[in-house]
N, C-alpha and C positions, 0 to 999 in steps of 0.2 A: 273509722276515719274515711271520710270522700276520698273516691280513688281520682287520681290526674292521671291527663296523658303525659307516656312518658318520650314522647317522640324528637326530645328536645335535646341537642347532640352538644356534650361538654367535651372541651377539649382534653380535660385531664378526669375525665371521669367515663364510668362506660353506661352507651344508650342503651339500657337493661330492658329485653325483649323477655326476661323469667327463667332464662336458660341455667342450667347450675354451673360454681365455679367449675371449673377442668383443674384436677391435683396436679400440677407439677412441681413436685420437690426440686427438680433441680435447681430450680429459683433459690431456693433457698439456702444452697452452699456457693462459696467464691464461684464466677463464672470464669469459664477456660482455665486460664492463671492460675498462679500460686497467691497467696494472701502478700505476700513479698512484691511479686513484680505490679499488682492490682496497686498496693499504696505507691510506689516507684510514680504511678503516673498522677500523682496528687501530688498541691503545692507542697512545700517542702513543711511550710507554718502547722499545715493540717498531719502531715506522715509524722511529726514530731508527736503530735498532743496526741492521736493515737495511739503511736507506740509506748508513749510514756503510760496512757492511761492503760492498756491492754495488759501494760507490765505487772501493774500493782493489784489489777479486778481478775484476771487469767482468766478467761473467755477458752472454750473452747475453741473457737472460729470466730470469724471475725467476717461479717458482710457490709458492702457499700452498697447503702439504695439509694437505687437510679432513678425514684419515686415512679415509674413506667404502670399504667394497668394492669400489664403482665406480671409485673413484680407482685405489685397488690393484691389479686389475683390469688396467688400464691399465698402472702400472708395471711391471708383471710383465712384460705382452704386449710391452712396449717391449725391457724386458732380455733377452728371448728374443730377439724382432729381431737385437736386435745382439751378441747369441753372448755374452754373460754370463752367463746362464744357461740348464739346458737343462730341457723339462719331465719329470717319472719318473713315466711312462705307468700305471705299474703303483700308484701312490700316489695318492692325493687330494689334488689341487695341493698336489704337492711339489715342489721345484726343486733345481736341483744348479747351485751355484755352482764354478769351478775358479780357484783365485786363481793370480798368478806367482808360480811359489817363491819369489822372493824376499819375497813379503808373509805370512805363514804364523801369525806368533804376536806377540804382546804387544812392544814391543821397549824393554825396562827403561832402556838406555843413551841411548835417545835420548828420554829422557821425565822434564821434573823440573817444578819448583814455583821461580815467581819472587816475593820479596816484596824487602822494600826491607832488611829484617834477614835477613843468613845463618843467625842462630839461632833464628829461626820457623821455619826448615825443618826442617835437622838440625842435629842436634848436631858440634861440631867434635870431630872423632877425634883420641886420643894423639897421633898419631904423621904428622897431616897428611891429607890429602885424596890420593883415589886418580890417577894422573897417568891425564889424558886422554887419549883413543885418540882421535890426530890425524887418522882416518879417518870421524870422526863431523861434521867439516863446521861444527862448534860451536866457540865462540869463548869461552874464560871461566867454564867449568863449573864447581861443585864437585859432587863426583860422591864416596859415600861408600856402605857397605855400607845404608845407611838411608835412602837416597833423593838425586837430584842438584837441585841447584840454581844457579839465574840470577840476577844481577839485572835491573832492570827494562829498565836502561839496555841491556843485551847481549840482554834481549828484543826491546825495538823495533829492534835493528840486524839479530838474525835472522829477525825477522817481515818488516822490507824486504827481506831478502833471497828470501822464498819468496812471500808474498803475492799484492804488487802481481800484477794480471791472472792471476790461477793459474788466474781459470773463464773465460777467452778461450772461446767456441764451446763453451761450456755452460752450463747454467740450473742457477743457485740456487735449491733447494728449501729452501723453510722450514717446519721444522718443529717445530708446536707439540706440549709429551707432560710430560706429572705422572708424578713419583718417587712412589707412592702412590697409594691413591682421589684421585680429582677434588675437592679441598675438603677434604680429612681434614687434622685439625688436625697432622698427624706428616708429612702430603707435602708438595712442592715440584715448582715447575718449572721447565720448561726450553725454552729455544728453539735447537733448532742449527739453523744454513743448513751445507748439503750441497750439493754437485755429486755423489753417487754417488747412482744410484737405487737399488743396492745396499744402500745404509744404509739410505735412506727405508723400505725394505720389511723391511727387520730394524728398524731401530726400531718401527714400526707396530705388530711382533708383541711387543719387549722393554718395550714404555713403554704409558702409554694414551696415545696418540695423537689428537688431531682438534681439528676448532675451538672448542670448547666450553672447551677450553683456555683461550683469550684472552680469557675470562670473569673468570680468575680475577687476571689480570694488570691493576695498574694504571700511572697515568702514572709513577710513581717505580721504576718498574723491578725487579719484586720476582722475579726471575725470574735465573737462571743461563744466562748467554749461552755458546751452545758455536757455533763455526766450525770445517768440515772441508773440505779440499780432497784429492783424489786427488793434486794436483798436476801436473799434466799439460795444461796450456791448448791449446786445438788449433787449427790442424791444429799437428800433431808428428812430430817427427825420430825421435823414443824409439820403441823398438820397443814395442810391445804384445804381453804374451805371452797368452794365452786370452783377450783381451779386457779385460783386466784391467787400465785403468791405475795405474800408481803408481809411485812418485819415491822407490825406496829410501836412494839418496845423501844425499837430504833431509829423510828420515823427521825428525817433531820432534811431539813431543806436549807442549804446556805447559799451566800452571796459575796462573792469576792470582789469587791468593785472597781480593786484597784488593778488586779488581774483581768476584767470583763468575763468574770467566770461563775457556773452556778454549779450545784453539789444538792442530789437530791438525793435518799438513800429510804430504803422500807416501804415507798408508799407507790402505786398505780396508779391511783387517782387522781383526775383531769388536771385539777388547781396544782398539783403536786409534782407529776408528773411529765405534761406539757411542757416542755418548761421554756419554751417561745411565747407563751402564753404571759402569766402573771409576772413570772422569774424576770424572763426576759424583757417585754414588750413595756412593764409597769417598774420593776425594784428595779434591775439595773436599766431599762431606758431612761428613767426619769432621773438616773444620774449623767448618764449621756447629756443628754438633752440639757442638762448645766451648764457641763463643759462646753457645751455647743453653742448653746443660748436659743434652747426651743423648748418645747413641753412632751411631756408624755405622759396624756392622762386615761382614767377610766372612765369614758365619754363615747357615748356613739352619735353618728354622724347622719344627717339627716339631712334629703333635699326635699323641699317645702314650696311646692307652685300657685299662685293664687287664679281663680279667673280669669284673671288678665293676661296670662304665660307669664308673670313674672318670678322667676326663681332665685330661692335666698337657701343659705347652706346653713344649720345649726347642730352644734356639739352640745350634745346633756351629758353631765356626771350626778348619777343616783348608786348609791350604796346597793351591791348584789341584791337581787329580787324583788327592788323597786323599782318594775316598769321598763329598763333600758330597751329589752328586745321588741315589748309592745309599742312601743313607743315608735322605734325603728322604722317598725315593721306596721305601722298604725294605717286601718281602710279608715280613711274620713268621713266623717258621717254626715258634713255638712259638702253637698252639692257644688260643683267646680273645683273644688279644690285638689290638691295631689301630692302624696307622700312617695316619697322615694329613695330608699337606702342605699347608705354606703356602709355600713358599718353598725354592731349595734353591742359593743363593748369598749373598745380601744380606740383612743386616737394620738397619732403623732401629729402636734402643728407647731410649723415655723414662719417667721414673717418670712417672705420674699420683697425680691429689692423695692418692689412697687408697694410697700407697705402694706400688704393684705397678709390675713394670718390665713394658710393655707394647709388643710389638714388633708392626712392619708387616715385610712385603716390599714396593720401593719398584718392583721389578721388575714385569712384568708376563706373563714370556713365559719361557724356560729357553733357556741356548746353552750345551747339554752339550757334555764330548765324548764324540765318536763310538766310538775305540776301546775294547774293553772291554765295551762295553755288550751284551747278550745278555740270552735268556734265563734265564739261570742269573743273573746279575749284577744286573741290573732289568728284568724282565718291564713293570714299570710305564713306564717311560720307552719301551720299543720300541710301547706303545700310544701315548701319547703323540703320536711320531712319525711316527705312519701316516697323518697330513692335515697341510693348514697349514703344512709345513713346509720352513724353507731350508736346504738341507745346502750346506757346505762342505766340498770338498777330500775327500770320500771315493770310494773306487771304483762305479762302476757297473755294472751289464749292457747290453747293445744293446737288450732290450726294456724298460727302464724301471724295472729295479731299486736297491737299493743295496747296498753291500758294504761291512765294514770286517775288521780283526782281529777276532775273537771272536765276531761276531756267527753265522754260519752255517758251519762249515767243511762243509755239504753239499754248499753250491754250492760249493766247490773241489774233492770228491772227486767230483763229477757232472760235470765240468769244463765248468761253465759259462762263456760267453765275458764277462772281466769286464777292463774297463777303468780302469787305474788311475787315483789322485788325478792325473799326471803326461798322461793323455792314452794310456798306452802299452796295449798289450796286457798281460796279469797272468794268470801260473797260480804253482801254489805253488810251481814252483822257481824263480822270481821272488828276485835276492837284494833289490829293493825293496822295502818295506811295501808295498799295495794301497792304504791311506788314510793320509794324512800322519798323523802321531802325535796332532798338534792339530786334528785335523779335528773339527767341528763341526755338530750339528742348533739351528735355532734355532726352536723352538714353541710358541705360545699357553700359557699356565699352567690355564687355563680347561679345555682339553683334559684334563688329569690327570684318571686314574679316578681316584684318590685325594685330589682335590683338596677341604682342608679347607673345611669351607663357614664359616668365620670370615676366611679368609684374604683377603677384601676388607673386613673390619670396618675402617674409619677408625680408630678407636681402638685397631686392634692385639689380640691376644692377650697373657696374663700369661704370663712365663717363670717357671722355677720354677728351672730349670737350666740352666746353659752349661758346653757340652765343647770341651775345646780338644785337640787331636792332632796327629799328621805320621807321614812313614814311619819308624819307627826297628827297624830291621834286628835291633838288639842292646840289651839292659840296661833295654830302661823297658816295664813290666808293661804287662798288658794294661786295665787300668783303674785310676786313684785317686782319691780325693777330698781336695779340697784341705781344710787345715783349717780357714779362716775368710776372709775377702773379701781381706785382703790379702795372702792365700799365694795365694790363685785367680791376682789380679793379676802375682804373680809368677810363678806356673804358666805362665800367660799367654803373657808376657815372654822366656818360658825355652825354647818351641818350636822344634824342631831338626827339617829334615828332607829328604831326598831328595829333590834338583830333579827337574823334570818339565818335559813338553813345552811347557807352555803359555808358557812366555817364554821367551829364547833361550838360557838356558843348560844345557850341555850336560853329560851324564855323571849320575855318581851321589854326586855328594860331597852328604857330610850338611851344609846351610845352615841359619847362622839364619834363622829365618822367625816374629817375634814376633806373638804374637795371631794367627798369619797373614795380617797385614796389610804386611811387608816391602814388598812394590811396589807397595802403594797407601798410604805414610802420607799425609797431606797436609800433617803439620805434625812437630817436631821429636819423636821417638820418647821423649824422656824427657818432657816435657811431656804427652805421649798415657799413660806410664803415671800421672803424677799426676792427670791429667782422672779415668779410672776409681780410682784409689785413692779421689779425692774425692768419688765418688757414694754411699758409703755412710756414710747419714747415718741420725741418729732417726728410728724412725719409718717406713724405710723394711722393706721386705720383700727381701732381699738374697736371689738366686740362690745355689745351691749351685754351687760349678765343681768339671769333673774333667777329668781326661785319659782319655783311647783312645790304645790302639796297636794298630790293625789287624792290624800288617805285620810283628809281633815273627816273625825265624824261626830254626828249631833252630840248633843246630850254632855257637852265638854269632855268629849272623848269617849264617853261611856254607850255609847247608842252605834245606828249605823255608819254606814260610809255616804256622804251626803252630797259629793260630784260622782256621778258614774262614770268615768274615765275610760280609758280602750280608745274607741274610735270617736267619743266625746271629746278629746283634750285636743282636737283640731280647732276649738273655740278659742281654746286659748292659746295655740302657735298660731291663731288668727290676732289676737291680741298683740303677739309678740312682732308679729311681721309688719303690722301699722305700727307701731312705736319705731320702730328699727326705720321703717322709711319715715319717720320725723312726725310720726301723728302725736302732739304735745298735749293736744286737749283731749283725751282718753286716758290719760292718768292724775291720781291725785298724791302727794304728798301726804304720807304717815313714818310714824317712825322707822317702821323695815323699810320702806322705799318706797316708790312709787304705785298704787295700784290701780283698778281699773275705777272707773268712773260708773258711778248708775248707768246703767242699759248700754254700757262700752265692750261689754261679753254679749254675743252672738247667744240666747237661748233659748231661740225660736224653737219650736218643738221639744225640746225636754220637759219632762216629768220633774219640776223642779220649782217650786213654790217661789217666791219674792222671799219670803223671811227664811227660807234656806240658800237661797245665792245672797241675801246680805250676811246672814251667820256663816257665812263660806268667805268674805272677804271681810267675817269683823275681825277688831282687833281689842285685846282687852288690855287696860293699863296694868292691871296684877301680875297678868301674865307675862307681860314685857318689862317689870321690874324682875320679876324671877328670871327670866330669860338673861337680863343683863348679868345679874350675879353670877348665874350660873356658867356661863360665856368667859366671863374675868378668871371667874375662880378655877375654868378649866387651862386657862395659859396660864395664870399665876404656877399652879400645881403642876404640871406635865411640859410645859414650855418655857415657863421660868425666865432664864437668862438670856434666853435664845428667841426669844419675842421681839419681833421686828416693833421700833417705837410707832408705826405707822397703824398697827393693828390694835395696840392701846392707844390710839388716837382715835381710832376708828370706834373704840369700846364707849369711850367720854362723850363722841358725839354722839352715838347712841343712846347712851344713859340721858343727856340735856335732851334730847329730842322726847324721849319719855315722861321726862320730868313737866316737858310744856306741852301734853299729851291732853 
């Protein structure tokens, strides 16, 4: 990896001159105080939830982080202690976590949403709920293409089941961290206790983190209570593989929405774990954001300058490991132009009274993944990554390096001695990956060379545009524009795309994935499209929506990939930024929506033939009759009754648009 200077002084992180941590354990028990008089100076909302939770989990000890470098410091040196992690010599306190295989990614089936009505979750499907995999230890599921769900009653039965004493001969860490700036009218926070110091220390870097926190918090409890355990209360029978406890049998992530409360139990890992992250920022914001009357999507946030200094703000939502962070994080390869990030996963937006939809990142830090990323891919994120950071489950070298797919294949033709995610030895005739597929860097947002400097404004940045995309191999152009807010919505709605590593499911079949929100709705998927159909009101200033397709390739999907994307796809937020300021005669009228027009895409210098940028914006009638079916037949079946009539209005004028195709 190119080395950076690391002279660059973060307030909440430290300017790493190579030095090693300094052990002090004392960090690591109650300071001064008893654990009594320590909660005594906390709101009364926060000493309740602790006390109750500490009653039922029995923690040895019980610590409040201050989220301080010195704390951190400390936690680091601890995790190292005990072979959780190791340090990467060659990096500015970087660390290399290695989880148990079995803990590795998101895990969809053992994660739902409990309320007291089946129909605030999801919607009831045609044809019945999906029969449960008796191997998940769960009692009572309903479990559907749109999300699974509990009742409360069958929560409390599996919460005694995992619970009681889970942090036997471990300390409850509590910790306090805001979804947003500290007080901005668009954040929120949160309090999880943890037994992983793992978490602690990826929280620290994904949340703002510290005491100043409990400032914001009063007696009534305005705060989102999240609980995690590893699950593994010790001493233990279980074997531990790299150190790594966790309680796959038991995995269970739930969501109480009606309480603002999350429940993670057996698992470590990021998706799972974090639980400010997905839990929080996505299932229960996005029920927030109801009540409220805003959004909370999986969208990152991007500022976009043309030659002229004029700057426009856009939110994409693409299904995990299609593009968000590259995108983000995109060098433009087209002359004057400028990207610059706010965010490159989550975003909170609400209209403000001046009608502009004005979004935050509620995140604070980035937990990419690993493979893929390069040079060539995001130069910007592999700086990023060179301080500050926790890797996950990638390969490394004996002196201190790190290795994934894509990143350097020098070090394999140099035959560097490199050790896999697995612990093993690793050269290329290796028939195992060197880095799990979901392997993970998690670091500071602050770090970004390209980090917008709006991107901690409390009041968010104005969007102008939201694109919505996924993998699609065959049939949907490289760009469209929807025609009006409630085509966007169904554009939305209508997301199809090639699973990916980051949850457990495997292969390449095309999924729905709506909004690409699927594994994070919080609440019933048709209700979520009428939430957004209802925001566009008088008065207000409505985003433009389009789709991307990266991944369109020859050959009707069978051949290459036929746009090079990366730091290409700046042709086409060039696209999007003249449309947005009212360029009408750059698109044409087809049935998905609007596209570009002959020589309306910038492709001066690509390697890119005429009959490969028109089979990049063709469109086929076959295809777009199946497209329609498929579309119908997914809300007839999985949304049913709970299908807004706007989105089967949306489907008819689709289908007539096809029919005079």
């Amino acid at each position: 990896m190119a080395s950076i200077s690391s002279d660059n002084q973060h307030r909440h992180f430290e300017n790493i001159t190579g030095e090693h941590v300094t052990d002090d354990d004392k960090l690591l028990k109650l300071r001064e105080a008893t654990y009594r008089s320590n909660l005594t100076k906390l709101p009364k909302s926060i000493q309740d939830y602790i006390e109750e939770k500490a009653k039922i989990c029995q923690p040895d000890a019980i610590h409040i982080c201050d989220g301080s470098i010195e704390e951190n410091r400390a936690f680091l040196q601890s995790l190292q202690k005990n072979g959780v992690i190791q340090k990467l010599e060659k990096l500015n306190n970087c660390w290399l976590a290695l989880t148990d295989p079995k803990d590795v990614a998101r895990v969809e089936s053992r994660t739902f949403i409990s309320t007291k009505n089946l129909l605030d979750t999801i919607p009831q499907p045609q044809h019945g709920f999906k029969e449960i995999d008796a191997s998940l230890n769960l009692r009572n599921l309903k479990c559907s293409a749109l999300g699974n769900w509990m009742s409360p009653e069958d929560l409390e039965y599996e919460f005694g089941r995992r619970f009681p004493g889970c942090m036997k001969g471990r300390t409850m860490y509590v910790v306090p961290y805001s979804m947003g700036p500290v007080g901005g009218p668009i954040s929120k926070i949160g309090i999880e206790l943890t037994d992983s110091l793992y978490v602690v220390c990826n929280m620290r870097i994904m949340t703002r983190m510290g005491i100043d926190v409990f400032e914001k918090i009063d007696d009534h409890g305005n705060f989102v209570k999240c609980l995690h355990s590893v699950g593994v209360p010790l001493p233990t029978e279980r074997k531990i593989v790299n150190n790594w406890p966790c309680n796959p049998e038991m995995t269970m992530i739930a969501h109480l929405p009606e309480k603002n409360e999350v429940m993670s139990f057996g698992s470590g890992y990021g998706g799972n774990s974090l639980l400010g992250k997905k839990c929080f920022a996505l299932r229960l914001g996005s029920i927030i954001a109801k009540r409220e009357g805003w959004l909370a999507e999986h969208m990152l946030i991007l500022g976009i300058t043309n030659p002229q200094g004029v700057k426009k703000y856009i939110a994409a939502a693409f299904p995990s490991q299609c593009g968000k962070t590259n995108l983000a994080m995109l060098t433009p390869s087209v002359p004057g132009w400028k990207i610059e990030c706010v965010g490159d996963d989550i975003a909170w937006m609400k209209f403000n009274e001046r009608g502009e939809l004005r979004a935050i990142n509620p995140e604070n830090g980035f937990f990419g993944v690993c493979p893929g990323t390069s040079e060539h891919t995001n130069p910007i994120a592999l700086k990023v990554v060179q301080y500050n950071t926790i890797f996950t489950n990638v390969a490394h070298t004996a002196d201190g390096k790190v290795y994934w797919e894509g990143l350097d294949e020098n070090m394999v033709s140099h035959g560097e001695h490199l050790i896999s995610w697995k612990g093993k030895d690793w050269t290329k005739e290796s028939t195992e990956p060197a880095a799990h597929p979901n392997s993970r860097f998690c670091s500071p947002a602050e770090q970004c060379p390209i980090i917008d400097p709006n991107w901690e404004s409390p009041e968010g940045v104005p969007i102008s545009a939201i694109i919505f995309g996924g993998r699609r191999p065959a049939g949907v152009p490289l760009i469209y524009e929807a025609f009006n807010w409630e085509h966007g919505v169904f554009v939305g709605a209508s997301i199809r795309s090639e699973a990916t590593a980051a949850a457990e499911h495997k292969g390449k079949a095309i999924m729905h994935d709506p909004f690409a929100m699927r594994p994070f709705f919080g609440y019933n998927f048709g209700d979520y499209c009428k939430h957004w159909l209802s925001l566009n009101k008088d008065g207000r200033k409505m985003p433009r929506i389009y789709n991307v397709n990266w991944f369109r390739k020859s050959n009707n999907g069978q051949g290459s990939f036929l746009w090079p994307g990366f730091g290409e796809n700046i042709r086409v937020l060039e696209w999007i930024f003249k449309r947005v300021d009212g360029n009408e005669s750059i698109g044409q009228q087809t049935p998905f929506g609007y596209v570009p027009t002959a020589d309306s895409l910038d492709i001066n210098g690509l390697d890119l033939t005429q009959d490969q940028m028109k089979e990049l914006l063709s469109i086929d009638k076959q295809f777009l009759k199946e497209e329609v079916i498929e579309i119908r037949k997914y809300f007839d079946e999985y949304v049913n009754d709970s299908t807004p009539a706007e989105i089967y209005k949306q489907i008819d004028l689709f289908n007539e648009r096809v029919d005079k195709f």
